[in-house]
PLY file of the C-alpha trace (Angstrom):
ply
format ascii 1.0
element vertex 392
property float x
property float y
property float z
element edge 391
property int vertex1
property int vertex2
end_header
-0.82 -5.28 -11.47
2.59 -5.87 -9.50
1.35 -9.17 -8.18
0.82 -11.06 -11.70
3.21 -12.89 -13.52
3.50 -15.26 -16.60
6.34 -17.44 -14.15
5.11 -15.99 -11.01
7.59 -16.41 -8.09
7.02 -17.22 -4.07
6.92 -13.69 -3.17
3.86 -10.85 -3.09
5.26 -8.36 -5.91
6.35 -10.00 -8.74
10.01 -8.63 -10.51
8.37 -7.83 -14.06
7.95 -3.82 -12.97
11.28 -3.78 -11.55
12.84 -5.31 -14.53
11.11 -2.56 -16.64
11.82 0.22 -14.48
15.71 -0.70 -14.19
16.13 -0.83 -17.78
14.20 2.59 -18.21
16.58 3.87 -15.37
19.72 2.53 -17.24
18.68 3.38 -20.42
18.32 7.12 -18.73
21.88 6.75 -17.51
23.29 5.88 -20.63
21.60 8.78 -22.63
23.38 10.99 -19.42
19.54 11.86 -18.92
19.73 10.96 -14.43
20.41 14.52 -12.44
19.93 13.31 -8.83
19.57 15.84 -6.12
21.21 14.99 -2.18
18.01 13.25 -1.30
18.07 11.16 -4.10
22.03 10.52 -3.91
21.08 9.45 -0.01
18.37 7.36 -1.27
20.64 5.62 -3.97
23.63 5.36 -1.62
21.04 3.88 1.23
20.35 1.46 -1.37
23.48 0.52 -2.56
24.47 -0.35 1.10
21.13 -2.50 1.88
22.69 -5.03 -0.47
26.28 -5.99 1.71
24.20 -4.78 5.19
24.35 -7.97 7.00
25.27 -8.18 10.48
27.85 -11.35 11.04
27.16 -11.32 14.58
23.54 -12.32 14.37
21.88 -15.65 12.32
19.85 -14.18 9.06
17.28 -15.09 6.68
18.98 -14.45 3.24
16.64 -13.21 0.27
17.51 -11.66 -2.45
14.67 -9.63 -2.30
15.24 -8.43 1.02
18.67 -6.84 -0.02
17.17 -5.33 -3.53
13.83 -3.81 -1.72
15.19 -0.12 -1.55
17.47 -0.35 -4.72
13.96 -1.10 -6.68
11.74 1.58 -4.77
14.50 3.94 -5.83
14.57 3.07 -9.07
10.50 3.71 -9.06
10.64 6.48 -6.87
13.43 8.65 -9.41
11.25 6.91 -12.73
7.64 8.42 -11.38
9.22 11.74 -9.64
10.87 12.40 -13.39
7.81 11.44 -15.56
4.80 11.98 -13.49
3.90 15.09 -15.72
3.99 12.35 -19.05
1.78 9.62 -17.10
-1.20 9.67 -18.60
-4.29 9.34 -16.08
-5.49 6.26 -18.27
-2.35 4.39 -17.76
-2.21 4.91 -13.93
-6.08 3.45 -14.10
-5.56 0.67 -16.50
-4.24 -1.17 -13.77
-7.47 0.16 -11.15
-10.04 -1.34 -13.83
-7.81 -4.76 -14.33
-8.27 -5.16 -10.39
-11.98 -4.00 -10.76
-12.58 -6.52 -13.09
-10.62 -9.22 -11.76
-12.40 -9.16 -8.72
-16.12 -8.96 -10.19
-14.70 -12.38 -11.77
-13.56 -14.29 -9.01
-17.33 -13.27 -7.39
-18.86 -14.92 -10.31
-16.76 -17.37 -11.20
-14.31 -18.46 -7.90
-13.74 -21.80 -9.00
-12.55 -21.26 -12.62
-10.75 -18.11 -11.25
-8.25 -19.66 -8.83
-7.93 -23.10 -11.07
-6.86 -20.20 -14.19
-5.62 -17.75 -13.21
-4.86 -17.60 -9.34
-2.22 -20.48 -9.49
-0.71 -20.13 -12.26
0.03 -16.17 -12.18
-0.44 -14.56 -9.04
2.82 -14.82 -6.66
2.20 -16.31 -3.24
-1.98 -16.87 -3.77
-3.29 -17.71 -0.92
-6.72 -19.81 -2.18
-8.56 -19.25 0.47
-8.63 -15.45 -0.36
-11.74 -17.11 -2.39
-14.21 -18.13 0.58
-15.62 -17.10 3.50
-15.45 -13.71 5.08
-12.51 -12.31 3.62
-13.65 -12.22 0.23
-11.84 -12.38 -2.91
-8.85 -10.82 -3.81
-8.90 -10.61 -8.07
-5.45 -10.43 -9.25
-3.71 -9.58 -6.06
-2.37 -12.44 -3.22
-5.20 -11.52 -0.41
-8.48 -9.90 -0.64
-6.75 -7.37 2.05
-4.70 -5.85 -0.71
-7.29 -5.50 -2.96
-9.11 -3.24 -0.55
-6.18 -1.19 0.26
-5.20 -0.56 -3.16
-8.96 0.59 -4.08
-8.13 3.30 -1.40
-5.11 4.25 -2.82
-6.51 4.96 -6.31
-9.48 6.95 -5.06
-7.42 9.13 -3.31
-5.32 9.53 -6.73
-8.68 9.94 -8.71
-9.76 12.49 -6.19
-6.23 14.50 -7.25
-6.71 14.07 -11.28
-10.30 15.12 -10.67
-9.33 18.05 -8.61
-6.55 18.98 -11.70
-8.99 18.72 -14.31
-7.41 15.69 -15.65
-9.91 13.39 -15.65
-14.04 14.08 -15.87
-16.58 13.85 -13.70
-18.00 10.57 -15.52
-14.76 9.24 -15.27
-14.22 10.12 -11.82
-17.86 9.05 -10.67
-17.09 5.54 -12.46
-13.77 4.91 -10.47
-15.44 6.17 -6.98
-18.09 3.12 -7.63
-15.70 0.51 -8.84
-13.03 1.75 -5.43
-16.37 0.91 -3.54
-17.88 -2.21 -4.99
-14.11 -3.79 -4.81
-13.57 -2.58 -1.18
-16.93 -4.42 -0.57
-16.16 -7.27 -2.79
-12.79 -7.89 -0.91
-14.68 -7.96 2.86
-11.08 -6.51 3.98
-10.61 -4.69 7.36
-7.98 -2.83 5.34
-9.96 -2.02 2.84
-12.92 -0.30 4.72
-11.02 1.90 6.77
-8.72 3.08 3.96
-12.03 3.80 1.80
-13.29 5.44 4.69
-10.51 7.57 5.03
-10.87 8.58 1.60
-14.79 9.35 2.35
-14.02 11.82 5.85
-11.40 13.38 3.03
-14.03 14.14 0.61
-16.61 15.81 2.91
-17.97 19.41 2.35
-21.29 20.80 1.81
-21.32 21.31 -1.90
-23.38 19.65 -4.39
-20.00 17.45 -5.42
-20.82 15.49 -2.18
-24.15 15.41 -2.80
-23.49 13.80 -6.47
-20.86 11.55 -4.23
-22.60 10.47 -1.99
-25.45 9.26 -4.39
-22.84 7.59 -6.09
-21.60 5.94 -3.32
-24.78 5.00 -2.22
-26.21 3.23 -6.21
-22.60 1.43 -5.83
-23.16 0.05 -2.58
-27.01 -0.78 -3.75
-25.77 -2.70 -6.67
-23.42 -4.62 -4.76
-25.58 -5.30 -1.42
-28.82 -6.10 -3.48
-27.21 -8.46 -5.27
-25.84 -10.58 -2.33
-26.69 -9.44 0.56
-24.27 -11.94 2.41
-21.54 -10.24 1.45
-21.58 -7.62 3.78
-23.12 -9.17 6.60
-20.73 -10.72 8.82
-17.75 -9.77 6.46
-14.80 -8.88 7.83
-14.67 -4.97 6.48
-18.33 -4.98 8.25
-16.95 -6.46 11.47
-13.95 -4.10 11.89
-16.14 -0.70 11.15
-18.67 -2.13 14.01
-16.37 -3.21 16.34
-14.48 0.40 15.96
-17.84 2.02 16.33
-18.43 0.51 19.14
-15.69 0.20 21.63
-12.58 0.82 19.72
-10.19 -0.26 22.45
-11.17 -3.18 22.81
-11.08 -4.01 19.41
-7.34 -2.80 18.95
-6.52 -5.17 22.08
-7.57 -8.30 21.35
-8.25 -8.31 16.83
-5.43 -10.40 15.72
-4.67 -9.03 12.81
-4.63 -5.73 13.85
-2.49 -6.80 17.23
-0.18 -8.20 14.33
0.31 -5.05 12.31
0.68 -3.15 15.49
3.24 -5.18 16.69
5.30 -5.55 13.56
4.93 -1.40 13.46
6.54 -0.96 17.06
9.31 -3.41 17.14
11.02 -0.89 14.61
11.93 1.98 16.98
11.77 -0.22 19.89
14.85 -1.92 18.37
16.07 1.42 17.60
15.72 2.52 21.61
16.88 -0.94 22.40
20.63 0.90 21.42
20.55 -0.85 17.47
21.14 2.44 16.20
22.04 1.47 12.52
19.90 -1.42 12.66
20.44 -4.98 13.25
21.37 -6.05 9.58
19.08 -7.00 6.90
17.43 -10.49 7.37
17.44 -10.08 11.15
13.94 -9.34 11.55
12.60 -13.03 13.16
16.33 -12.95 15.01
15.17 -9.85 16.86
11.40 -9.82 17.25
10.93 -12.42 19.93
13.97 -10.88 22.46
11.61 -6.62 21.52
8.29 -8.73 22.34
9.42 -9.42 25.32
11.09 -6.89 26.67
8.50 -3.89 25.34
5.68 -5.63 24.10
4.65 -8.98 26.30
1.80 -7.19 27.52
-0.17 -5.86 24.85
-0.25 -8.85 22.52
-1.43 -12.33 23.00
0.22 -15.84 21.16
-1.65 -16.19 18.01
-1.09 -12.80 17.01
2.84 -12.96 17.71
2.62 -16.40 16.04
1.42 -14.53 13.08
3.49 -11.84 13.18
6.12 -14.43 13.10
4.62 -16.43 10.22
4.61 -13.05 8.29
8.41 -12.38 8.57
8.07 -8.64 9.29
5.83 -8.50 6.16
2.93 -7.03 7.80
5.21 -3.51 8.28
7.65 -2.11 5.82
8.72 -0.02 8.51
8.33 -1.85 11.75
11.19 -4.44 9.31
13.44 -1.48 8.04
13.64 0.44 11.00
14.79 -2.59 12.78
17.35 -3.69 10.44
18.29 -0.32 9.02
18.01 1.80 12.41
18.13 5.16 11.82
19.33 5.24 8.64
16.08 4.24 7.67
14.09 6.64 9.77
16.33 9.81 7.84
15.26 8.43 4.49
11.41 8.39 5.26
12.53 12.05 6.79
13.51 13.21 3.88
10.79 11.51 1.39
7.91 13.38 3.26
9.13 16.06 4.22
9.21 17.19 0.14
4.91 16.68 0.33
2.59 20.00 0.22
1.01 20.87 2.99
-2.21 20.77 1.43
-5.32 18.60 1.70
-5.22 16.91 -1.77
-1.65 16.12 -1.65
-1.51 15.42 2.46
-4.22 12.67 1.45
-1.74 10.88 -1.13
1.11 10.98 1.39
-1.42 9.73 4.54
-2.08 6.64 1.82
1.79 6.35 1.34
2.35 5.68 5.14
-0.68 3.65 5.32
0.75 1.53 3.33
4.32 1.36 4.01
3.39 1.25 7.88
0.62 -1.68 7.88
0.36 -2.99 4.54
2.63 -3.59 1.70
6.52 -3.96 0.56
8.68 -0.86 0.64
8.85 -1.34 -2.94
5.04 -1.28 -3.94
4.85 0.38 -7.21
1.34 1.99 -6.30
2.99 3.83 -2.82
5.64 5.75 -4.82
3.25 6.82 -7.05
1.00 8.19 -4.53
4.26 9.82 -2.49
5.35 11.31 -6.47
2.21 13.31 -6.77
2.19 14.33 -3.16
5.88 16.32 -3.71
4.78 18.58 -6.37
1.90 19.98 -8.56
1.63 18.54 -12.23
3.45 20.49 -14.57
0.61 20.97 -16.97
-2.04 22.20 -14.68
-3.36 26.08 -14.91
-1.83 27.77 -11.98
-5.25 29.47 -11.11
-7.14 25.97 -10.67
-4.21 24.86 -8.83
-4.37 27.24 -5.88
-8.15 26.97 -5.83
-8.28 23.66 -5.37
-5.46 23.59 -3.11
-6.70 25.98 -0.50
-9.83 23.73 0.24
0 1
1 2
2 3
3 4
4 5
5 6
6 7
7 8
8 9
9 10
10 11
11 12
12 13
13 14
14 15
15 16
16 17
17 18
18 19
19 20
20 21
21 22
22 23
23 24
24 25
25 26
26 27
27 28
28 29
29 30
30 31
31 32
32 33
33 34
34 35
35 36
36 37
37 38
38 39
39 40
40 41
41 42
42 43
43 44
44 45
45 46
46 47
47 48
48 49
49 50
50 51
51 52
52 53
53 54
54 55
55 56
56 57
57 58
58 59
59 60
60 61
61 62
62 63
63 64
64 65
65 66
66 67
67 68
68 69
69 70
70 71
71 72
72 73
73 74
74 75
75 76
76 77
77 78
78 79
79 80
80 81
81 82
82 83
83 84
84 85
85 86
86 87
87 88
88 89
89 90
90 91
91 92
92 93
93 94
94 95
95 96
96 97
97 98
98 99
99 100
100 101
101 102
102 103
103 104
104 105
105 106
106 107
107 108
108 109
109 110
110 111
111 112
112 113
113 114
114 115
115 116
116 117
117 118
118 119
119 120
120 121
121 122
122 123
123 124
124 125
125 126
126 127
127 128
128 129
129 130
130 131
131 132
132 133
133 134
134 135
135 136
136 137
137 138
138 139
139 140
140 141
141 142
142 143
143 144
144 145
145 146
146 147
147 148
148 149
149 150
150 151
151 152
152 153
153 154
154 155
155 156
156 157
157 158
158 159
159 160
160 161
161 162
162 163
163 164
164 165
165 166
166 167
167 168
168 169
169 170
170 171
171 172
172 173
173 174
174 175
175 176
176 177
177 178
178 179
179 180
180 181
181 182
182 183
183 184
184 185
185 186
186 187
187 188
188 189
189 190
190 191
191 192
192 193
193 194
194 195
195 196
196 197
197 198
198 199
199 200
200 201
201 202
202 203
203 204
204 205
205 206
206 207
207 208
208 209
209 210
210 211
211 212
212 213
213 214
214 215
215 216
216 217
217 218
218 219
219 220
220 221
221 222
222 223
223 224
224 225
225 226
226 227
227 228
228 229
229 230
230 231
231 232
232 233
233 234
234 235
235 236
236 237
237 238
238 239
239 240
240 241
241 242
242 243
243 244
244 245
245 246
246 247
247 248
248 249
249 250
250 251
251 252
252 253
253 254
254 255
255 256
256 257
257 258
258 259
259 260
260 261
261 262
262 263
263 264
264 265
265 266
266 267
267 268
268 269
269 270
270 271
271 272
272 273
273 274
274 275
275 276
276 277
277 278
278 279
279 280
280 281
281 282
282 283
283 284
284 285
285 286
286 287
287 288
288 289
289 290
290 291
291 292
292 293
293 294
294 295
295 296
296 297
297 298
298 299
299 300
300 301
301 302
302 303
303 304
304 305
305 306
306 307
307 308
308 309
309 310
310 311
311 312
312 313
313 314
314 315
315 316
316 317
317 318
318 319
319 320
320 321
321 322
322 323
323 324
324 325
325 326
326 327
327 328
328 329
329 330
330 331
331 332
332 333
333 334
334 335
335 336
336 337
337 338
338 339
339 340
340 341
341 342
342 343
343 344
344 345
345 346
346 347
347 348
348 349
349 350
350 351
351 352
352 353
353 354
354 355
355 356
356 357
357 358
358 359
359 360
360 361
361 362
362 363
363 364
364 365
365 366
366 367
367 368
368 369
369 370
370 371
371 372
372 373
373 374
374 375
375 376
376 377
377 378
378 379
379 380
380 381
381 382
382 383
383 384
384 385
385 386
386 387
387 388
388 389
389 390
390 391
């Protein structure tokens, strides 16, 4: 629900959570309650300097977003490291069923949906989100993110599950809603992260069985009721066209060109002797002058037009690394290098790069939950189901 907004603004994530989350973090500082450890004093510090970091020598685009991005994923990061154990399971999936149901609604009812609630609460909607092959988007900006983020929370339902936090009606109810919204949305994204979740899940046990029956009525539902919604869809497109000659498809999709562009230009800019970065801002100052030094030949005009168009959006870290060098690269260093080596929790963390690498803001709420629960088991859990789980 970070995209929604009773006076939304022009950008994708929308400052309500942030204003909630500083005055929780504030409140904790008051009451003498904040005990950071070094990573987190690097982390705040890091932050702290994003705000002045602006190179003089080179023309900038000035946001105040831009020079707040780390100072608020901090501020989530310390908030859901410190309370993860008191988050209650229903909270973290209020928001999953808000989406779920958002999304069933702009199927229905597109028109009413985007004249009632898309431009009037939703940051930066993009409309057409509503038609065609990309599908529709519910309460987010672009269909894309909808997909992505139904990834994200089956991964984390996967981990409750796992912990005995949440049942198996519960759990088989989110694995259908995930799917019918990843098929809903028709996002690229959205498939592959879903599928990732799917490879994650396989064993020969009857839990897969019972999954992939669920998986398969959800899909049934969906595909029986419109069966244009999958055919020639986007999601379907990218999954076929991966199937069949993968290569191909990663040189010449645009979007994909995009993301993979925006990804490199990071520590290309970094081996291009910008060791600290090139200042905050400096992202569309830089690109052009890395595309065509590294990256001429692997991309074609509309996707660097796009890439262009997205200002770096498209990759936290392609953005970060360029105007933050390697002080950037340390701080990622440091936030996964706390995660378990263990399948559950290596699954939350793959979902964390995901979407810092190709997807959303630094500062998406739903990442730094997903890289919390990665660092460290649940303080409530029994020990014994804890290493059985963990040792599949």
């Amino acid at each position: 629900m970070s995209f929604i907004s009773p006076l939304p603004l022009s950008t994708d994530i929308q400052p309500l959570i942030f204003i909630f989350a500083c005055l929780v973090f504030f409140y904790e500082m008051i009451n003498h309650n904040v005990k950071l450890n070094r990573f987190q004093i690097y982390f705040l510090l890091l932050s702290i300097i994003q705000i002045g970091y602006i190179n003089v020598n080179r023309d900038f685009n000035f946001s105040p977003s831009n020079h707040l991005v780390f100072l608020f994923a901090f501020v989530l990061f310390y908030l859901f490291s410190r309370y993860r154990d008191e988050i209650s399971p229903n909270w973290v999936f209020f928001g999953f069923y808000v989406n779920f149901f958002s999304a069933l609604l702009q199927y229905l009812v597109p028109d009413i949906w985007v004249a009632s609630v898309g431009e009037h609460f939703i940051g930066d909607f993009r409309a057409a989100q509503s038609s065609g092959g990309r599908g529709v988007g519910g309460i987010n900006p672009e269909a894309g993110f909808l997909g992505a983020i139904a990834g994200g929370y089956l991964a984390i339902a996967s981990y409750y599950y796992g912990r005995r936090l949440i049942g198996w009606t519960q759990y088989a109810l989110i694995i259908a809603a995930g799917i019918i919204m990843t098929v809903l949305s028709s996002s690229g994204t959205g498939y592959l992260l879903v599928s990732l979740w799917v490879v994650s899940r396989f064993s020969l046990n009857r839990s897969t069985i019972v999954l992939a029956i669920v998986v398969g009525l959800a899909l049934f539902v969906v595909l029986t009721g419109n069966s244009g919604i999958y055919t020639g869809s986007r999601g379907s497109e990218v999954l076929l066209s991966l199937m069949k000659n993968p290569v191909l498809f990663l040189s010449t999709d645009v979007s994909s060109l995009m993301r993979v562009l925006a990804f490199l230009i990071g520590p290309l800019t970094i081996i291009d002797g910008h060791v600290i970065g090139t200042g905050v801002g400096t992202f569309d100052q830089v690109a052009p002058s890395i595309i065509s030094n590294y990256l001429s030949g692997i991309g074609n005009n509309e996707a660097f037009s796009r890439l262009m168009d997205a200002h770096g959006g498209s990759s936290a870290f392609g953005r970060h690394a360029a105007e933050m060098g390697l002080l950037f690269i340390i701080l990622l260093m440091g936030i996964f290098s706390s995660v378990k080596l263990c399948r559950a929790k290596l699954l939350l963390a793959a979902y964390a790069v995901l979407f810092i690498s190709f997807s959303f803001s630094f500062a998406f709420p739903l990442t730094w939950l997903l890289i919390s629960l990665s660092h460290s088991d649940l303080g409530h859990v029994k020990k014994e189901w804890t290493e059985i789980y963990e040792s599949n």
